[in-house]
C-alpha positions in Angstrom: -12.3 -24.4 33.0 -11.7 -21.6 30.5 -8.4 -21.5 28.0 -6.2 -18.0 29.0 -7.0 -17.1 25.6 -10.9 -17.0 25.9 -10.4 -15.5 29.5 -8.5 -12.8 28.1 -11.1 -12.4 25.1 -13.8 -11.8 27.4 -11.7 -9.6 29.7 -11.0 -7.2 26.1 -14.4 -7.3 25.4 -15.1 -6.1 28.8 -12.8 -3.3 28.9 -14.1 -2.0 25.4 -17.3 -1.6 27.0 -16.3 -0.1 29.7 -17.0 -2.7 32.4 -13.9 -3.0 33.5 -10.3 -1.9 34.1 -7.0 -4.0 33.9 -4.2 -2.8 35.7 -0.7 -4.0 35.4 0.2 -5.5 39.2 2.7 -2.8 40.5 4.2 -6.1 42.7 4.2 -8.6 40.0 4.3 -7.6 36.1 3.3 -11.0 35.2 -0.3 -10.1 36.7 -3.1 -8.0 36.2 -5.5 -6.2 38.3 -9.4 -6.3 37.0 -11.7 -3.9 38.3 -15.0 -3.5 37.5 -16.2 0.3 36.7 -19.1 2.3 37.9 -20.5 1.1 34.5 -19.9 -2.1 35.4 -21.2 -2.2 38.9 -24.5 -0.9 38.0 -24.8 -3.7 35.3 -23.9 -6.2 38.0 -26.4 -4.8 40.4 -29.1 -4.3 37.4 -28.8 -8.0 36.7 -29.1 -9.2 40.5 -32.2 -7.7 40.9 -33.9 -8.8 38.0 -32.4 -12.4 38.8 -34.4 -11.9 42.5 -37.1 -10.8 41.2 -37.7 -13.6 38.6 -36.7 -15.9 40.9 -39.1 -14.8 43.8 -41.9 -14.9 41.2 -41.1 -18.4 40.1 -40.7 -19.7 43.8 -44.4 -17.8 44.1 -46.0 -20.0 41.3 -44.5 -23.1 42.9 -46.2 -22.8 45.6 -44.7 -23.6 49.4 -44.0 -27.4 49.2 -42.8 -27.5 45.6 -40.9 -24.4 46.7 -39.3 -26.0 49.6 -38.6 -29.0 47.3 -36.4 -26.8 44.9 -34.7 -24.9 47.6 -33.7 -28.0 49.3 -32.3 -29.9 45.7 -30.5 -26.5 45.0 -28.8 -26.8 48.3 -28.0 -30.1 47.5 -26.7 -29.5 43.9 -24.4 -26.9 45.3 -23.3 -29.7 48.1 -22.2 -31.5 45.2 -20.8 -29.2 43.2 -17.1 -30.4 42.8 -18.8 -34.0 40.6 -18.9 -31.4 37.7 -15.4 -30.7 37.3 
C-alpha cells in the first residue's frame, strides 16, 4: 500500500546506508534485485532480538491467563488480517 516513489525512496535510503544492494535483473531490465548486506543482516538480527526479548518480558508481566488472552487475540488479528486492506 506504498506509492513506487516512496518504495524507491526508502530503498535509496537503504542503499546509502549500506543496508542493502539493488542489482539490475540480468533476465528482466525492468526489475531490480534487493539484497540486504552483512550490515544489513546484523541490523535485522539486532532488532529481532530485542523485539523477543521485550516481548517475552511483557508476556512475563501479564501473567499466564492474560498472556494466553493476548496470544490467542494476536492469532486472531492475524486470522483477519486481509479486513485492513
Amino acid at each position: 500500500m506504498l506509492t513506487t516513489a516512496r518504495v524507491a525512496a526508502m530503498l535509496k535510503s537503504l542503499e546509502g546506508q549500506g543496508m542493502i544492494t539493488r542489482t539490475p535483473d540480468p533476465s528482466d531490465s525492468r526489475q531490480v534485485i534487493v539484497c540486504l548486506t552483512e550490515k544489513g543482516i546484523s541490523l535485522v538480527e539486532e532488532r529481532r532480538t530485542g523485539m523477543i526479548h521485550a516481548v517475552a518480558k511483557m508476556l512475563e508481566a501479564l501473567g499466564e491467563e492474560d498472556a494466553k488472552a493476548y496470544v490467542r487475540i494476536q492469532a486472531r488479528l492475524i486470522e483477519l488480517g486481509d479486513i485492513w486492506r
